[in-house]
ZADOVEX-690938 format. One line per 4 residues: number of its first residue (from 1); for each residue x, z, y of N, C-alpha, C, CB. Coordinates in steps of 0.02 Angstrom, whole numbers, plus 32768, in hexadecimal, padded with zeros to 4 digits. Glycine has a CB too. Layout:
N
NUM> X/Z/Y/X/Z/Y/X/Z/Y/X/Z/Y  ...
END
This chain:
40
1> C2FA/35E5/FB46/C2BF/35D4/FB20/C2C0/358A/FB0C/C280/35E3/FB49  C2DA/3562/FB49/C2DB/352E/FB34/C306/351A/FAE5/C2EF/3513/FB6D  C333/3529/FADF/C384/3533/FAAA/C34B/3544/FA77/C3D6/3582/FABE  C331/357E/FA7E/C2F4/359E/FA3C/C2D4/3548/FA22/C297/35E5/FA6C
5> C2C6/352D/FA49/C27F/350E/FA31/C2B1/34C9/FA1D/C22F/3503/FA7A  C2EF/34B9/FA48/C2FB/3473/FA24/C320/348D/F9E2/C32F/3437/FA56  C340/34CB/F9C8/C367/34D6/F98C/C315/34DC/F95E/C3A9/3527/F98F  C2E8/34FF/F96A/C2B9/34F1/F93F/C28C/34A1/F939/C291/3526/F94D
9> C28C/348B/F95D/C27D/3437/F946/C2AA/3418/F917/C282/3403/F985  C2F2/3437/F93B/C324/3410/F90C/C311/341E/F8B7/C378/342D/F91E  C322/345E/F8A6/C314/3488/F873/C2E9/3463/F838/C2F1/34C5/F892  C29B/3468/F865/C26A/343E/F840/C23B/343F/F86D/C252/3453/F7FC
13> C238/33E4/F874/C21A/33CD/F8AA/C1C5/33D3/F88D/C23A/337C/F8C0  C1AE/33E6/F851/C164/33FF/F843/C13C/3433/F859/C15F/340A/F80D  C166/346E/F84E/C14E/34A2/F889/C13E/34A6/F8BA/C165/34C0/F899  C159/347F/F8DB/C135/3483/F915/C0EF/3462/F929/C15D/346F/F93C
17> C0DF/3426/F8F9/C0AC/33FD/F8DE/C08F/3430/F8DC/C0B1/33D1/F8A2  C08A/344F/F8A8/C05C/348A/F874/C055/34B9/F8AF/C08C/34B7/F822  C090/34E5/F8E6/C061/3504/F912/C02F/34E3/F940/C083/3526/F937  C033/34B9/F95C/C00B/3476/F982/BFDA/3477/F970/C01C/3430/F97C
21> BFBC/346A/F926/BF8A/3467/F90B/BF76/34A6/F903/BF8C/3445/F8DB  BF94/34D6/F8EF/BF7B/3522/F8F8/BF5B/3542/F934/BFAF/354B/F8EF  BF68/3529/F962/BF6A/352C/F9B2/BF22/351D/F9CF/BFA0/34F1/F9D1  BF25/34C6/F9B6/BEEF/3499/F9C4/BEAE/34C7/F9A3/BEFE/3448/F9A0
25> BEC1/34CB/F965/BE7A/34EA/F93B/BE6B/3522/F953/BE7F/34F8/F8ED  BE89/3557/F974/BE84/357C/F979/BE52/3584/F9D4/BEC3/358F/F960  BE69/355A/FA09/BE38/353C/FA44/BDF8/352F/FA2C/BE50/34F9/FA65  BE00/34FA/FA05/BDB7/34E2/F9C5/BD7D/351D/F9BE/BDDA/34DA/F962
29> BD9F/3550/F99F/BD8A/356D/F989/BD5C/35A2/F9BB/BDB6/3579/F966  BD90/35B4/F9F8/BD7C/35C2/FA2C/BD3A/35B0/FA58/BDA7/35B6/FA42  BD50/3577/FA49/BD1D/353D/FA86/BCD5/354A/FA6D/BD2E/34D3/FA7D  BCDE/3535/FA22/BCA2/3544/F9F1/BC80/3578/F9FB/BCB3/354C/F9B1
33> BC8F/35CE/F9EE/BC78/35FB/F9FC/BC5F/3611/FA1D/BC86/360E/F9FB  BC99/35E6/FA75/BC75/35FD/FA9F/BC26/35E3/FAC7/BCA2/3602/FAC3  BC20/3595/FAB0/BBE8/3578/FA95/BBA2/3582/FA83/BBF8/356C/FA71  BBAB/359F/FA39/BB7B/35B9/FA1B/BB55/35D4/FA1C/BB7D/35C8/FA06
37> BB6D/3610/FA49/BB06/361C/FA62/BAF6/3601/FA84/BAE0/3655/FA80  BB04/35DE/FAB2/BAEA/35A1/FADC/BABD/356B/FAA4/BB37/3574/FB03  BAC4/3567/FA56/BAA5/353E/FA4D/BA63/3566/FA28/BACC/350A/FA2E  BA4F/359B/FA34/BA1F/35BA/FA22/B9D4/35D4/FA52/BA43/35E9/FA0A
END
């Protein structure tokens, strides 16, 4: 797995950026929801 992840950095080191941020937003998004009726 490890071999997986450094040939894909190599490849293009943005992707993995772009999942990160896909990732992050996606907790966000989570956190939020789970939230929300709490603010009602």
């Amino acid at each position: 797995m490890l071999t997986d992840l450094k040939t894909a950095l190599c490849r293009n080191p943005m992707t993995v950026v772009k999942d990160a941020a896909g990732a992050v937003s996606l907790v966000v998004i989570l956190v939020m929801g789970l939230h929300l009726p709490g603010l009602y």
